[in-house]
N, C-alpha and C positions, 0 to 999 in steps of 0.2 A: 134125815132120820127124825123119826116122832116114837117117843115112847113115853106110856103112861104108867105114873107109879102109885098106887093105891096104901096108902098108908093107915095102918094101922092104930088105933089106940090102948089097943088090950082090950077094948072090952066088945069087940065083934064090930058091928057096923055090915055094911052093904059088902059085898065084891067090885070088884071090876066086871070089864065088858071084853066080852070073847073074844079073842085076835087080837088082845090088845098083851103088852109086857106088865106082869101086876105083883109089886113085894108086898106083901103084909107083912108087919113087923111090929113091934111095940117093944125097941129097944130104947135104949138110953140116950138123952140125946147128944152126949159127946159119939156116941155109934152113930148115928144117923148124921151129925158131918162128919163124922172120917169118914162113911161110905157115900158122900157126897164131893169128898175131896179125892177119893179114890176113883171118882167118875172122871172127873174134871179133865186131867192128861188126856184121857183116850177118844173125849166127843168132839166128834168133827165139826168146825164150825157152819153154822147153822142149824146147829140142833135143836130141835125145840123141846121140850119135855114139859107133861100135862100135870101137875102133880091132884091129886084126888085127898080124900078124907077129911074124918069129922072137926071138928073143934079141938083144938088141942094134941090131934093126932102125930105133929110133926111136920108138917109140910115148909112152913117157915123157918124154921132150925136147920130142915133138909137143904132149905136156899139159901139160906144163912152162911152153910157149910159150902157147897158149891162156888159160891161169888167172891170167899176168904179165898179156895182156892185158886180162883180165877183170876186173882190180883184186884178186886172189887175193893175199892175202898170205901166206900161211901156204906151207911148204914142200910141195913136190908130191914125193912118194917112189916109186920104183916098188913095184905088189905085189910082185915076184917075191922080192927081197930082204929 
């Protein structure tokens, strides 16, 4: 499974790409890992997930959330920095 999540900043930005799965959102970032941690249970392993958006947007919080739920210990950094 591949699904791509297009995140939002609040302040518009691009879309996603046709055929693809796309959340826009500019919630909080305690929201965006519980809705990361509420992923976690149900993907099959090997899942791979694209995450998309601007600076700032949330993408690393989102993985953040994810990898806590996942049993990840280790610290999750963004590339950018």
């Amino acid at each position: 499974m591949i699904a791509t999540l297009r995140a939002d900043d609040g302040r518009g930005g691009s879309g996603g790409t046709q055929g693809q799965v796309r959340n826009r959102c500019s919630w909080t970032q305690g929201a965006k890992r519980a809705l990361a941690a509420s992923l976690a249970p149900v993907l099959p392993a090997g899942t791979w997930i694209r995450l998309e958006g601007d600076l700032g947007a949330g993408k690393t919080t989102f993985t953040q959330g994810l990898g806590k739920a996942l049993g990840i210990a280790r610290a999750i950094k963004s590339p950018t920095y």
